[in-house]
C-alpha positions as CSV (number, residue, x, y, z in Angstrom):
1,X,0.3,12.9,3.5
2,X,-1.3,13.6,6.6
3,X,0.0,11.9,9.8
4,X,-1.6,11.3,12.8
5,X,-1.1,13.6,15.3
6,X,-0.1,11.4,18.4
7,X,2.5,9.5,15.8
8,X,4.2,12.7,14.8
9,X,4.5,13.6,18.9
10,X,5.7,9.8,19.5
11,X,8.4,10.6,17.4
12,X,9.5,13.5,18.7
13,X,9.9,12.4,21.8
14,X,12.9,9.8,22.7
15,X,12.9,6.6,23.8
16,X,14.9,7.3,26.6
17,X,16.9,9.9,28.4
18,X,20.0,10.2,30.5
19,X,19.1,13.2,33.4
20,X,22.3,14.4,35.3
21,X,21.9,13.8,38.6
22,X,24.7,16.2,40.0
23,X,26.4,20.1,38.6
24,X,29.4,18.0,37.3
25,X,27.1,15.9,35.2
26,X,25.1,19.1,34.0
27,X,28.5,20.4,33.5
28,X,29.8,17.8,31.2
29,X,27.1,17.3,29.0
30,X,25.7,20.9,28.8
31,X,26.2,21.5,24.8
32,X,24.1,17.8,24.3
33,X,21.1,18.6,26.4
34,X,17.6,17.9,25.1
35,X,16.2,20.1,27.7
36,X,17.7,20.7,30.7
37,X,20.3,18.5,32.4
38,X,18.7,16.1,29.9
39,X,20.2,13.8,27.0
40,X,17.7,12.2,25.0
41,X,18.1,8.8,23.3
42,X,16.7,8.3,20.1
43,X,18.3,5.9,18.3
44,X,20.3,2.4,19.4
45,X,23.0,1.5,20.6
46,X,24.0,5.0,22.1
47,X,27.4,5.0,23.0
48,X,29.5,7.6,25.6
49,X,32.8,8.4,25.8
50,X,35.3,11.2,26.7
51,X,35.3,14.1,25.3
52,X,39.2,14.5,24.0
53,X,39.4,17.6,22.6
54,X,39.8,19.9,25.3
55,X,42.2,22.8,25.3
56,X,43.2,25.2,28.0
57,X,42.9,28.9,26.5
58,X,43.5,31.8,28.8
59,X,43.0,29.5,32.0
60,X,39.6,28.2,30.3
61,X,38.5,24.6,29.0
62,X,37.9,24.9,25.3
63,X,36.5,22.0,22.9
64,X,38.1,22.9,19.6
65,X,35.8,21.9,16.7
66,X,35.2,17.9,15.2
67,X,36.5,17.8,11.8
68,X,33.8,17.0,9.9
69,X,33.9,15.6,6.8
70,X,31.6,12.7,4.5
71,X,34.9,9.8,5.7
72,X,34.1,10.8,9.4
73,X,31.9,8.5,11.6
74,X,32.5,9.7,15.4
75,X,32.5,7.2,17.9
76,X,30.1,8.1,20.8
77,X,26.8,9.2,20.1
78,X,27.1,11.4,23.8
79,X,30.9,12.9,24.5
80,X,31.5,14.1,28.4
81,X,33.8,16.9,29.2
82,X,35.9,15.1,32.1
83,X,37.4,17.7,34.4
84,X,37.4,15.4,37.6
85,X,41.0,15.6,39.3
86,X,41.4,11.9,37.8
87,X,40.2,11.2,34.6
88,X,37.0,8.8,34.6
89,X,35.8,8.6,31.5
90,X,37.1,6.3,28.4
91,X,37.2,7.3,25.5
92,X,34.4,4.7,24.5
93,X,33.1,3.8,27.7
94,X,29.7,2.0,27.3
95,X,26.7,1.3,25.1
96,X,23.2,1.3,25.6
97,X,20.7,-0.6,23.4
98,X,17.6,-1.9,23.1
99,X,16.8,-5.6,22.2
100,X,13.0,-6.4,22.7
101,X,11.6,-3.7,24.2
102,X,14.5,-4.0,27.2
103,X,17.5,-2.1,27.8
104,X,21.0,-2.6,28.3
105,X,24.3,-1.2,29.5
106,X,27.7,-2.6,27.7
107,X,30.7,-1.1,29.6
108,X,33.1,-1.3,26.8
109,X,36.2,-2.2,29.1
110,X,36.5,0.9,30.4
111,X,39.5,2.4,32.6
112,X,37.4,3.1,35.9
113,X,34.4,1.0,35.4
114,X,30.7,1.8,35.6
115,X,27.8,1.2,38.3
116,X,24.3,0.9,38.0
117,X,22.4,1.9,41.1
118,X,26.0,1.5,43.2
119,X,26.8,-1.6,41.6
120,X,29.7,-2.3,39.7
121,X,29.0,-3.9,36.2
122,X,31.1,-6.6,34.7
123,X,32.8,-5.4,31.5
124,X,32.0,-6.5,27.9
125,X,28.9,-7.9,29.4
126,X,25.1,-6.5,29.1
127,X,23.3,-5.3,32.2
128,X,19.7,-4.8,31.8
129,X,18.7,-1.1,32.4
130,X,14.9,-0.5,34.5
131,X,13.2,3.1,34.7
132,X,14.9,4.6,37.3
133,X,18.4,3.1,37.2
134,X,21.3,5.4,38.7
135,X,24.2,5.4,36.1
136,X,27.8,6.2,37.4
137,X,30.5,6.7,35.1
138,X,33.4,6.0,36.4
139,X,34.9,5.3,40.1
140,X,32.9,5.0,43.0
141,X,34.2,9.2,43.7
142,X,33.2,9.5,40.4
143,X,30.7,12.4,40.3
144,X,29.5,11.6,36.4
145,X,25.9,10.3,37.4
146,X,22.9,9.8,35.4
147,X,19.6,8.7,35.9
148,X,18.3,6.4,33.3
149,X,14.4,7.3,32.5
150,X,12.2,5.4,29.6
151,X,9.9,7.4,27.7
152,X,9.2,4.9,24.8
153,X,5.8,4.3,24.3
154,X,4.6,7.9,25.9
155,X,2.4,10.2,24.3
156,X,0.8,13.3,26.1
C-alpha cells in the first residue's frame, strides 16, 4: 500500500514539542530529546513527572534501569532528572492534552506548582496552552522551563 508522501511526513512529525529553554532543562531531559533540547509530543495526554530513580555512584547521578515487564504501565510519558537544591518536581506533576484541536495544561496537585508564561496555574484545573507558551515547572526559582511549540498540522 502506497501512502502519500506528505501523510507519511505528517506523521512523523509531533503534534507538539516541549523545547528547554535553559542548561538545567537540557540537563534534565537529555535521554528524551527528539532532537536537541527538544521533547516531542505525539500522543495525548502527555504527562511529566520526577524522575525517582536516581542514585549517587562515585559522586555521580545515576538512573538505574525501569523494570520492565508486560504488568508495568509507567506513569509519565516525559520523567525529569531534578537536581535543583530543592526538589521541584512531583512525581506526576501535570498533563497536557488536546481536546478539539486546543491544548491544555492539568497541574496534577503538584508540590511546587506550575506557571505558564509567569503565571501561576490553579491545580486540578485545565489551562489552555497557545504556540509560544513559557512552561515552568515548579517554583518561581525553579529553573525547569519549557517552551510549548505546536507543530500539528505542519508539513515541509
Amino acid at each position: 500500500m502506497k501512502q502519500d508522501r506528505k501523510e507519511l511526513i505528517k506523521k512523523m512529525i509531533p503534534k507538539a514539542v516541549l523545547h528547554a529553554q535553559n542548561e538545567e532543562s537540557a540537563f534534565a531531559t537529555f535521554r528524551s530529546c527528539f532532537i536537541e533540547e527538544t521533547i516531542g509530543i505525539w500522543n495525548f495526554p502527555f504527562r511529566i513527572g520526577r524522575e525517582c530513580r536516581i542514585k549517587v555512584l562515585n559522586n555521580e547521578n545515576v538512573i538505574t534501569s525501569r523494570h520492565s515487564t508486560l504488568s508495568t504501565i509507567t506513569n509519565n510519558d516525559l520523567y525529569i532528572v531534578d537536581i535543583a537544591d530543592k526538589l521541584q518536581i512531583s512525581r506526576e506533576h501535570l498533563s497536557i492534552v488536546n481536546e478539539e484541536n486546543k491544548y491544555f495544561l492539568i497541574d496534577k496537585s503538584s508540590t511546587c506548582g506550575t506557571y505558564i508564561n509567569e503565571v501561576l496555574v490553579e491545580q486540578m484545573k485545565k489551562h489552555e496552552l497557545k504556540d509560544g507558551d513559557i512552561i515552568k515547572l515548579g517554583s518561581a526559582e525553579s529553573p525547569y522551563v519549557f517552551e510549548f511549540v505546536v507543530l500539528d498540522g505542519e508539513v515541509i
